[in-house]
C-alpha positions in Angstrom: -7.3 -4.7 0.8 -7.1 -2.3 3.4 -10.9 -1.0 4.9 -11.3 2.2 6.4 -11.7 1.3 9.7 -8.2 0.3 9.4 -7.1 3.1 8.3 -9.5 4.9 10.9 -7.4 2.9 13.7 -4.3 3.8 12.0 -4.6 7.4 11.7 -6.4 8.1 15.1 -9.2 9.4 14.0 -13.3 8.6 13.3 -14.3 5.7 10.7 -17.1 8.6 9.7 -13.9 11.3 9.7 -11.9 9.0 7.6 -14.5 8.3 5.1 -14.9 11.6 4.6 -11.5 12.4 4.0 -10.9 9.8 1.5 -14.3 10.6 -0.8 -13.1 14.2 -0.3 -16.3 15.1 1.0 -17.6 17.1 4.2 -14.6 19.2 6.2 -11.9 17.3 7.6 -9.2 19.4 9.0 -6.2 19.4 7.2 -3.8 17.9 9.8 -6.4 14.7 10.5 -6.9 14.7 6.6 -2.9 14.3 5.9 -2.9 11.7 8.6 -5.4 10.2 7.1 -4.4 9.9 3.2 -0.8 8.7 4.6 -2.3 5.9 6.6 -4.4 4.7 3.3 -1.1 5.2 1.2 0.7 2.9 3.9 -1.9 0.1 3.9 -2.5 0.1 -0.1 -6.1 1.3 -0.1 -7.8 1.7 -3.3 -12.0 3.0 -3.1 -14.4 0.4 -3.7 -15.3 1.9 -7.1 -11.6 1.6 -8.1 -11.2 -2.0 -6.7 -14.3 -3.2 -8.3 -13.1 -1.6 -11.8 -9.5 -3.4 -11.4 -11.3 -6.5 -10.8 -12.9 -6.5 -13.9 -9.6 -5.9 -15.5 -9.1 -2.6 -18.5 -6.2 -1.9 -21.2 -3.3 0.6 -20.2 -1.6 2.1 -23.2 2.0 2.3 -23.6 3.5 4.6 -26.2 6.9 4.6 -26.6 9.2 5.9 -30.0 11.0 2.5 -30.6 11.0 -1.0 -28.7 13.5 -2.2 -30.3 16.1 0.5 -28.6 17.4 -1.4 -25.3 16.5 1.4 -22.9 12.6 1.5 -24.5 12.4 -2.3 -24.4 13.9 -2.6 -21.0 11.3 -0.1 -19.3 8.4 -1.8 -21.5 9.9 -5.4 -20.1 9.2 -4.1 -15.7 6.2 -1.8 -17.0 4.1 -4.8 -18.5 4.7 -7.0 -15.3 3.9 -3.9 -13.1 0.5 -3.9 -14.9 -0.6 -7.3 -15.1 0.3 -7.6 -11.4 -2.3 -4.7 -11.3 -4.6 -6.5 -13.1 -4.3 -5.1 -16.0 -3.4 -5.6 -19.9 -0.7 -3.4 -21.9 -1.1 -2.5 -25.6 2.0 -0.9 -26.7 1.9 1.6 -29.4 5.3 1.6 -31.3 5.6 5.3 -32.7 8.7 4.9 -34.8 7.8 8.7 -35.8 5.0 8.4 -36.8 2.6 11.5 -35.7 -0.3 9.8 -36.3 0.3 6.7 -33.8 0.2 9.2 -30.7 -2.9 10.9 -32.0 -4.9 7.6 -32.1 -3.9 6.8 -28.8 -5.1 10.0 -27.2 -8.6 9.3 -29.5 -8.4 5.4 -27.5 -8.4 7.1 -24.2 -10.7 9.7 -25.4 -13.0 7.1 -26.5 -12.9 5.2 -23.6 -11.1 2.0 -25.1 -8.1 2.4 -23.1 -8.1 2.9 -19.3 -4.7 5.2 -19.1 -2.0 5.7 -20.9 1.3 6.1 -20.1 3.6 8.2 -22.4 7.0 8.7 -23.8 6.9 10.4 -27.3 6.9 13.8 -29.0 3.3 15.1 -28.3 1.8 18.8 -29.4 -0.9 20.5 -28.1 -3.5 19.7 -30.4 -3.1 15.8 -29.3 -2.8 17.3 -25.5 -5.8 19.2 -25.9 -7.2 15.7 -27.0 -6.1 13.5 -23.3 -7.8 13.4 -20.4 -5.0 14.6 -18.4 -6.5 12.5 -15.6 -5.7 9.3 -17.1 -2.1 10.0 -18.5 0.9 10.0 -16.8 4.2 11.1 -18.5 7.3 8.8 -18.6 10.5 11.4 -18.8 8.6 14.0 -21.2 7.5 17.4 -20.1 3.9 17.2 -21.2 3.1 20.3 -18.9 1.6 21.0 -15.7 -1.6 18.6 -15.8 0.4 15.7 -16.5 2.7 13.9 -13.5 6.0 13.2 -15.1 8.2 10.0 -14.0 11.8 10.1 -15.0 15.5 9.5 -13.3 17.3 12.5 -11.4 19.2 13.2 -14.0 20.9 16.3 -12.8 23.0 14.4 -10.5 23.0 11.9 -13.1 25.1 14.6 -15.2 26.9 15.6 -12.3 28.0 12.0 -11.9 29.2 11.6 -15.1 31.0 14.7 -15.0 32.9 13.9 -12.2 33.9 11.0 -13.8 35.5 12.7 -16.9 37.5 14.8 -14.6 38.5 12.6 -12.4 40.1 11.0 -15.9 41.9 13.4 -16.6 39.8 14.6 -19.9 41.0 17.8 -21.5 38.4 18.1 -24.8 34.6 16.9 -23.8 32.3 16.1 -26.4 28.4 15.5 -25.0 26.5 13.4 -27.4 22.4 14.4 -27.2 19.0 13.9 -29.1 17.1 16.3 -30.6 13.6 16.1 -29.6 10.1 18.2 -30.3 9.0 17.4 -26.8 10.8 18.5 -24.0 12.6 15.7 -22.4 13.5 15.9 -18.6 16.7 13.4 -19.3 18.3 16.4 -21.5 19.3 18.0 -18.4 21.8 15.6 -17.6 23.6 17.4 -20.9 23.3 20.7 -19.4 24.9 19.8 -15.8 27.3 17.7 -17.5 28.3 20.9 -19.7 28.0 23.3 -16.7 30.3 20.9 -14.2 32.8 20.5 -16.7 33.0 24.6 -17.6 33.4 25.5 -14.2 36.7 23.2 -14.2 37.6 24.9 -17.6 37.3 21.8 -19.6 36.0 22.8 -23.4 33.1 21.1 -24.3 31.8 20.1 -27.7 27.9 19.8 -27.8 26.7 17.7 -31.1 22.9 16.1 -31.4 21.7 13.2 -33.3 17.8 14.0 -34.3 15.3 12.0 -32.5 13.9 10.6 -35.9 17.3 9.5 -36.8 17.8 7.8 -33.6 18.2 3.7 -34.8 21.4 1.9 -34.5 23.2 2.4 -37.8 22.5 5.9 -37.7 23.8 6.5 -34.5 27.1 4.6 -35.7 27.4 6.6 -38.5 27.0 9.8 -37.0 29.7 8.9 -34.1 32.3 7.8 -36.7 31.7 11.2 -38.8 32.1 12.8 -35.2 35.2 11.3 -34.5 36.6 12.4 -37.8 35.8 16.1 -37.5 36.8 16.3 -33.9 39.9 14.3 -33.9 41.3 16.2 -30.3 38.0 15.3 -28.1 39.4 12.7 -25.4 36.4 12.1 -23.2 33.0 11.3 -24.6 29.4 11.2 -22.3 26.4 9.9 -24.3 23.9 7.4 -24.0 24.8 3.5 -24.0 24.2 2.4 -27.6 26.0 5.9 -28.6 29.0 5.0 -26.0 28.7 1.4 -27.7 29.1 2.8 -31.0 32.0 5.3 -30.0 33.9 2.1 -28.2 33.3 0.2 -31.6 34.7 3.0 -33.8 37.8 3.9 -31.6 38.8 0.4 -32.0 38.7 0.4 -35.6 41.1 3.6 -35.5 43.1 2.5 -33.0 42.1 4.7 -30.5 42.9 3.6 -27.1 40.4 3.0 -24.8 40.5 4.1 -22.2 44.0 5.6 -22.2 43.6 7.8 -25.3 39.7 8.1 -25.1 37.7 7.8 -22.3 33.7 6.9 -22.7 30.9 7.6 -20.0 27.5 6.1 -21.3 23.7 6.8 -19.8 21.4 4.6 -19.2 22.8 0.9 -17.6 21.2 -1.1 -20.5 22.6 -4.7 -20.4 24.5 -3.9 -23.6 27.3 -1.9 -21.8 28.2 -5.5 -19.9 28.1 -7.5 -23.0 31.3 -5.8 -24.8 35.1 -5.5 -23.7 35.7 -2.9 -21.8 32.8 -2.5 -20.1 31.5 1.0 -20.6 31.6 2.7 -17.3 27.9 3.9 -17.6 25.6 6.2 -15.2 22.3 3.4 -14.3 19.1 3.9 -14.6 16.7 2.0 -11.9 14.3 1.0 -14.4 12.4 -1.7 -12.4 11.8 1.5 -9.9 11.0 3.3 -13.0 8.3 1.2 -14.1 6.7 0.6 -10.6 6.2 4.4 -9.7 5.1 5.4 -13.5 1.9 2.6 -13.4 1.5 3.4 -9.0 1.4 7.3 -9.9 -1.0 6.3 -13.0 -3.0 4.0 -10.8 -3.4 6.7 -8.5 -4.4 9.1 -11.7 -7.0 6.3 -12.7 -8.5 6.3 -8.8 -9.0 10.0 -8.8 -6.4 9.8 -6.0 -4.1 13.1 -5.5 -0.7 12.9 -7.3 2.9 15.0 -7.5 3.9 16.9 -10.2 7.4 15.5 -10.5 9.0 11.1 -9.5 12.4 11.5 -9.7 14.1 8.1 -8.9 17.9 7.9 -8.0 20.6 7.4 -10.6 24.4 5.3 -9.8 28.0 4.3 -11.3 27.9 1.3 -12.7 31.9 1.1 -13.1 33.6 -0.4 -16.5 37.0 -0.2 -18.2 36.3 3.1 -20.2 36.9 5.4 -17.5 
């Protein structure tokens, strides 16, 4: 671990300025005290108070709405190494709807029987009111101002995907979404998606699939009773298991894919390489994902300055659907 005479040396300054700077006590001037935090950011410190809490190992919840959805389980998967590299245990709380789970884990960290949480489920203000904000960081959900949130860039991940429906040739969009209580940042991808396409004067038909609703055979059902009432779309941008599910019913209808029907999905779960064609999918980094949401949470837990907003690149992951 990195001292602060190292980091003295690094950002050439005092061992007594450094110190200062990094218990956020006496005046440092801000140049020397930017220097300063960057060096200890380079070299990994972490406060003795921290290190010697770490040591002793803690609990970090993880509250997600279903592990058994490929995208949850696949972020749960990198975050629970990320943490016990950390030192670290995970409990993961399993919401499957259920308002009370997300209550009970703000009480836990409230309580003092969980260290931090990290968070991706419909929250309201009451159980907000509940968290301390400094020990919660926010994967993908817009839990306010207080809270750091960690998710892809998903407006160029819409802008991707849009491009790739045009450069098909698509004529009649339809944009597959959830319907959530919480905010989620991923939405946006829907509404550059929309607004790229509009501008090239491609219709687009906007449907949702309620967040409650969102297991497998729902989601199946739902895209074949799509596909019946908009028999004209030719281009379809949802999420993987939804893109899954659209691939699976064109097939029983004899829809061509992709010459009749072309398919963008979200996400780059390991599903989308599993079935023929490939869906042509816009990838999530989730390894990066998980790393930054427990760093940034790490960070919260050290009483370490944090940004508002992680946003961690999106790419093509090419199939035969496009």
């Amino acid at each position: 671990m990195a001292t602060v005479r190292e980091i003295a040396e690094q950002a050439g300054v005092g061992v007594g300025t450094a110190s200062r700077a990094l218990k956020g006590s006496g005046y440092v001037s801000e140049g020397k005290k930017q220097r300063i935090l960057a060096a200890a950011e380079r070299l990994g410190y972490v406060p003795r108070e921290a290190a010697v809490r770490r040591q002793s190992g803690g609990t970090v919840g993880v509250v997600l709405p279903d592990v058994s959805l490929p995208f949850y389980g696949n972020y749960l998967k990198y975050v629970q190494l990320e943490l016990e590299n950390a030192g670290y245990r995970t409990m993961i709380f399993n919401t499957l709807g259920q308002r009370q789970r997300v209550a009970e884990t703000f009480r836990m960290l409230s309580e003092k029987r969980l260290n931090g949480l990290i968070v991706n489920a419909d929250v309201t203000e009451e159980e907000l009111a509940l968290a301390d904000a400094g020990r919660v960081v926010s994967f993908e959900r817009m839990l306010g101002a207080q809270i750091p949130l960690v998710a892809s860039d998903h407006k160029r991940g819409g802008r991707l995907a849009a491009k790739l429906l045009i450069a098909s040739g698509c004529k009649n969009v339809m944009i597959i979404g959830a319907r959530h209580h919480t905010p989620v940042y991923a939405d946006i991808r829907i509404d550059e998606c929309r607004s790229m396409l509009k501008k090239w004067k491609i219709p687009v038909t906007g449907v949702e699939i309620a967040g409650e609703d969102y297991g497998f055979q729902s989601c199946c059902e739902l895209i074949s009773e799509y596909l019946d009432r908009y028999p004209w779309v030719d281009g379809i941008f949802t999420d993987d298991v939804e893109a899954y599910c659209a691939l699976s019913q064109a097939k029983k209808r004899g829809i061509r894919v992709p010459g009749d029907l072309k398919i963008v999905g979200y996400d780059g779960n390991e599903i989308t390489r599993m079935i023929e064609p490939q869906v042509t999918t816009i990838a999530q980094n989730m390894p990066m994902l998980a790393r930054i949401s427990v760093e940034v949470l790490l960070k919260r837990m050290d009483g370490r300055e944090t940004e508002q907003r992680y946003l961690i690149p999106v790419q093509i992951q090419k199939g035969g659907t496009t």
